[in-house]
C-alpha positions in Angstrom: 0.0 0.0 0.0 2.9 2.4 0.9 4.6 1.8 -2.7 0.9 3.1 -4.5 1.5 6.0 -2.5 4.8 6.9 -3.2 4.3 6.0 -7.2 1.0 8.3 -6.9 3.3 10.9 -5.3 6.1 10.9 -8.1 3.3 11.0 -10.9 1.8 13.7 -9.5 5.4 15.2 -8.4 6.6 14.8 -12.2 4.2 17.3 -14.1 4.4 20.0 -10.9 8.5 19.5 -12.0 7.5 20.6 -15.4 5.1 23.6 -14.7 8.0 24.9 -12.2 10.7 24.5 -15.2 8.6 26.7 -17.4 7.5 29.3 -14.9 11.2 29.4 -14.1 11.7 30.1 -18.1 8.8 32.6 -18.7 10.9 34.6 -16.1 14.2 34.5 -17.2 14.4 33.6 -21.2 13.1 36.0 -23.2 11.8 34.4 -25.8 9.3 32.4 -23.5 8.2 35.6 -22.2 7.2 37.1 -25.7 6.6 33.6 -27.5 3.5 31.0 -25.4 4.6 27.6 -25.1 4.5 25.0 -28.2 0.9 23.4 -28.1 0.2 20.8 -31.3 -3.0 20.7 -33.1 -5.1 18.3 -33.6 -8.6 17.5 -34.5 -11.1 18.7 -37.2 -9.4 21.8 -37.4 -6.3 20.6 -38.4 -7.7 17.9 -40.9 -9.9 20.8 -42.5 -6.7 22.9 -43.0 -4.7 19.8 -44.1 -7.6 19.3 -46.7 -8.2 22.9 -48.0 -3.9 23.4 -48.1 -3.9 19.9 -50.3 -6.7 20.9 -52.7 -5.4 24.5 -53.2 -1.9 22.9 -53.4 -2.5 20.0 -55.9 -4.6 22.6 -58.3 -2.0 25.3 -58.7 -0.1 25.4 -62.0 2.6 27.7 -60.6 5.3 27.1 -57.4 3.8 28.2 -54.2 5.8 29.1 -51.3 4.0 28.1 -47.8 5.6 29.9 -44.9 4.4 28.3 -41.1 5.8 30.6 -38.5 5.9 29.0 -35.3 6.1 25.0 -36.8 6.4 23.2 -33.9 7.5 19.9 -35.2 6.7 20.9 -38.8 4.1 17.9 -39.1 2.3 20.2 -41.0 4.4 21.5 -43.8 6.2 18.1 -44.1 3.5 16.0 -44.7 2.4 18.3 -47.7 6.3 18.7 -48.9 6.2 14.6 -49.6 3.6 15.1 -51.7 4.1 18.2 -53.7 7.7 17.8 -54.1 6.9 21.4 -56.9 6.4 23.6 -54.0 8.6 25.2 -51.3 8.0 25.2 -47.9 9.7 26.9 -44.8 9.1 26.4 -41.2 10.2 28.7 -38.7 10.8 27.8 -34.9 12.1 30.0 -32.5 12.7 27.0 -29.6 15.7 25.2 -30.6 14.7 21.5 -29.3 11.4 22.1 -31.3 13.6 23.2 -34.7 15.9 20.5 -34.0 13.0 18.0 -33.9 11.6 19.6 -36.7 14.9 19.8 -38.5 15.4 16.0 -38.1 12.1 15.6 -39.4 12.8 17.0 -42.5 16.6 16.0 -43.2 16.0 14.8 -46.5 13.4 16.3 -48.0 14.5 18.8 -50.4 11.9 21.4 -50.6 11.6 22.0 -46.7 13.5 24.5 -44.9 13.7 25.3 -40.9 14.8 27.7 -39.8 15.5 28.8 -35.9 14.6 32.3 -35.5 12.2 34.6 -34.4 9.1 34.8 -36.7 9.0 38.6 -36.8 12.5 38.3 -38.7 11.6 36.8 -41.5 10.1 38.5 -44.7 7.0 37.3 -45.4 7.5 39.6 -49.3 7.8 36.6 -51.2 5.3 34.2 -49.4 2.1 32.7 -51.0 0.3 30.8 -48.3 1.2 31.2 -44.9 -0.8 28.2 -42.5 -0.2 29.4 -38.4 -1.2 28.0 -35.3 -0.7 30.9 -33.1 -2.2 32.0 -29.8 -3.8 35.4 -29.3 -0.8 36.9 -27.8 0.6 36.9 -31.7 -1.7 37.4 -33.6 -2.4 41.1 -33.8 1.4 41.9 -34.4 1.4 38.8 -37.0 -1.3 40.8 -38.9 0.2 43.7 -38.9 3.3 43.1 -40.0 1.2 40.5 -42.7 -0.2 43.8 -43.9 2.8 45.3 -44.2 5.1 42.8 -46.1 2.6 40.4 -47.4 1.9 40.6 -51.5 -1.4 41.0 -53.2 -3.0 37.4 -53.1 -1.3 35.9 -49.7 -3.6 33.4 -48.3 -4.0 33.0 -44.4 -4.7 30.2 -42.9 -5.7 30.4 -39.2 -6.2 27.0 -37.2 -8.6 28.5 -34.0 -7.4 32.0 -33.2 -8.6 34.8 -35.3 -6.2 37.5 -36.6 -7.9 40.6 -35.6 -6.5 43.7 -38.2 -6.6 41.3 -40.8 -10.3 41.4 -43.3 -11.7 37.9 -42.9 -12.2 35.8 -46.3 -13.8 32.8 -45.2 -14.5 31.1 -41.8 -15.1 27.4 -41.4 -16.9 26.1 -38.1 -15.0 23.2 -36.8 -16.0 23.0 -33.4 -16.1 19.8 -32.4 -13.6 20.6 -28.8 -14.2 23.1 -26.8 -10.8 24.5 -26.7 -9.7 24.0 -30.3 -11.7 25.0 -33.6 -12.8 27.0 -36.3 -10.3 27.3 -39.6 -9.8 31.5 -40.2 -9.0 32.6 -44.2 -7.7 35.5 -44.9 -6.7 37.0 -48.3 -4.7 40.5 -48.9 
């Protein structure tokens, strides 16, 4: 009976380790302090963007370039890469375990590039589709500087959170979780 209580301590002791490491990092590194923490999607959400990327993807006659700022693991733009090897695609990660995951990911896949940097760095002048998701905290400085280097005929793509100074194109109800859903298009 003791040993149930000292594993039910260390499971519950193992996640209150965790929350204490990244308190301890929102406070001291800065870019968990301007950046929230990496959260995959998942869901309808994510299969309707999957699905309206693929279609828009496979039916252009021209190279597209698909920018996701704030990859993650780059699930995402990979699993379209292998299978529109015409395209480019560019991920961008500011936490380097995430990029290096992402970067492993993507090793040998030629028209995939990850890049570890801050989001805000990059031009987004020569992007066609850019596919985000981005919590709130982003999202009004990710559509204004959208606005401001983005060329006539970018496509957003929005999984969840809205992008508030940006003029909304299409928006597909999703919501089949409470937390997560609702695919935002945008168009400049």
């Amino acid at each position: 009976m003791i040993w149930l209580a000292i594993a039910i301590e260390l499971i519950l002791l193992v996640p209150a380790v965790l929350i204490c490491i990244v308190m301890f990092k929102l406070l001291l590194v800065k870019g968990y302090r301007d950046y929230p923490p990496f959260v995959p999607s998942f869901g309808q959400t994510k299969k309707m963007e999957y699905q309206r990327l693929f279609e828009v993807l496979q039916q252009s006659t021209s190279k597209l370039k698909v920018l996701d700022p704030g990859c993650g693991t780059a699930d995402l733009i990979i699993r379209l890469a292998k299978q529109f090897p015409q395209h480019q695609f560019v991920g961008i990660e500011w936490n380097k375990g995430l990029y290096k995951i992402a970067k492993l990911k993507s090793n040998r896949i030629d028209n995939v590039e990850i890049l570890c940097q801050d989001m805000f760095d990059y031009s987004f002048a020569d992007t066609d589709i850019i596919v985000c998701f981005l919590m709130e905290p982003l999202m009004e400085k990710l559509g204004r500087k959208i606005k401001s280097e983005g060329k006539s005929g970018l496509v957003v793509y929005s999984n969840t959170f809205k992008i508030p100074n940006l003029e909304l194109k299409e928006k597909i109800l999703t919501r089949k979780f409470l937390l997560f859903g609702n695919l935002y298009i945008y168009k400049l």
